[in-house]
N, C-alpha and C positions, 0 to 999 in steps of 0.2 A: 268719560268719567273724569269729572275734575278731583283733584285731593285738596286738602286746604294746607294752606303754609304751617309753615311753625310754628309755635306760639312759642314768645319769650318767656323762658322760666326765672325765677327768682332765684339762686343759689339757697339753698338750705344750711351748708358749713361755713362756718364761719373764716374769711379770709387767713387769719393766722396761722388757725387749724390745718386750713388745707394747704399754706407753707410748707409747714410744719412735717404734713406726712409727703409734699412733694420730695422734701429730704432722704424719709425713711424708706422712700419709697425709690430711691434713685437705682440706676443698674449698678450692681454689682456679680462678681461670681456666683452667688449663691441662687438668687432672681435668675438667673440666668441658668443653670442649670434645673432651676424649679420651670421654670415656664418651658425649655425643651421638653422637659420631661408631661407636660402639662397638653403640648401640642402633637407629643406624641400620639397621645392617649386618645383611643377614638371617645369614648365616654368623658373625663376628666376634661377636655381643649370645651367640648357645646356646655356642658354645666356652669364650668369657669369664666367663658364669655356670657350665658344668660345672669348668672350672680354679678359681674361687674358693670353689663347694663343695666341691669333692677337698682342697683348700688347706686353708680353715677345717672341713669335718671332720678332719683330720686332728691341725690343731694344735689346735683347742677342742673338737669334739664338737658343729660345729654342722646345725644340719636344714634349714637356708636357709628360715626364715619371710621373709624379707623385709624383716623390719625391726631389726635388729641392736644388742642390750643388750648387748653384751661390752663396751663401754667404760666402760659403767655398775655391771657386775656381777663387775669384777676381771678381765674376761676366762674367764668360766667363763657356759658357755652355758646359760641357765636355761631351754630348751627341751629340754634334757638330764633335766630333772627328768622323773622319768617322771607327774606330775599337772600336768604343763607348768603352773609356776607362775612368770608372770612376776615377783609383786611382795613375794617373800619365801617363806622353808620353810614347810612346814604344820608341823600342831600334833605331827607322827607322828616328830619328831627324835630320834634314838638320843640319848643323854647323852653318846655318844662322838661324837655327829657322821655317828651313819649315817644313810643314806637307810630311812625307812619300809617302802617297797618291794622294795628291795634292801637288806638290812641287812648284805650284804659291805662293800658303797658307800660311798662318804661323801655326807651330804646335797649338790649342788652348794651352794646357798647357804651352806652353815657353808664350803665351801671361797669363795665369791666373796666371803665376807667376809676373811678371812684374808690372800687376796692383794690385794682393795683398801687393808686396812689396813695392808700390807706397804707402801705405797708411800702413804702418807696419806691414800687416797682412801675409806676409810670411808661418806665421808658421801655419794659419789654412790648408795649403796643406796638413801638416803630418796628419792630419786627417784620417785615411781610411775611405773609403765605403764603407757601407755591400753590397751585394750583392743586385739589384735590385730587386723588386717586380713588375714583368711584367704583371700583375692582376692592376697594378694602371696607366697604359697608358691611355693618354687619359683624367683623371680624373685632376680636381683642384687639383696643389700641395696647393695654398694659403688656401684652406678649408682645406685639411691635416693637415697644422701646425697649423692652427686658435684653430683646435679640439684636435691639442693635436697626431693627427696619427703619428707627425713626429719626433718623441723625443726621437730615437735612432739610427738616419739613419747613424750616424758617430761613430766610437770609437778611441781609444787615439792612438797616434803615435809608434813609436816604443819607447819600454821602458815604458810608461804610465799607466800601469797595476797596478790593486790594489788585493787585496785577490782572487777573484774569476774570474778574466782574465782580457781581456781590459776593460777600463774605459769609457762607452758610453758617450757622450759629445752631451749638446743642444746646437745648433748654432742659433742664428736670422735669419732666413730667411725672402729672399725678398717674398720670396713667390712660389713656385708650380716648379714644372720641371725645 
């Protein structure tokens, strides 16, 4: 049984916007004592994670990996790429910007560049991605961050190293995959 790749999705909110709530939406005490109370709950943790997949697919095109780069990536779900490539396009870029795969498409990357630089944030591309954790499919990335699981899922760009390797970096997340 083959499955077929991703398909890039177009972000539905508007870069600003989803600044905007990456703010409101940051961990604090309160988030934090909500989303325990959230993961407690055998009913309230499946509800809460189908609501913020129905939610973020619908505005970004996300697959709920569990560990959530839209903060980093313009808000364009680089799990969308159909070679699921966390940490930049491949070499297969249209000249116009299309996706390899789908050459209707547009690469996600040339667009999460676009709308990071729309808003100055350029430079959280150089970010890398660690390697996924495919044990958190599935799962609330927003209870991740709430609690604190997600507070090294990026490290520093090239050159960004301090004494003992790269420099892990916490980003605001909007929340989850």
């Amino acid at each position: 049984m083959t499955t077929r790749p991703p398909v890039p999705a177009h972000p539905r909110l508007g870069t600003r916007l989803a600044y905007q709530l990456q703010r409101a939406l940051r961990p604090r005490p309160g988030l934090r004592w909500l989303s325990a109370r959230i993961e407690a709950s055998g009913l309230a943790r499946p509800l809460f994670t189908k609501t913020e997949h129905h939610t973020k697919d619908t505005l970004f095109g996300c697959r709920m990996c569990g560990q959530c780069a839209l903060p980093v990536t313009g808000y364009v779900c680089p799990m969308g790429c159909p070679k699921e490539l966390r940490n930049g396009p491949c070499g297969g870029v249209g000249a116009d910007g299309s996706c390899e795969v789908y050459p209707s498409l547009r690469c996600v990357w040339v667009e999460a560049y676009e709308r990071a630089a729309s808003r100055g944030r350029a430079a959280d591309l150089r970010l890398l991605h660690l390697p996924i954790d495919h044990r958190r499919w599935g799962q609330s990335a927003w209870l991740n961050y709430w609690q604190g699981r997600d507070e090294e899922l990026w490290t520093g760009g090239a050159g960004d190293t301090g004494a003992n390797g790269p420099v892990p970096h916490r980003v605001p997340v909007l929340g989850g995959s």
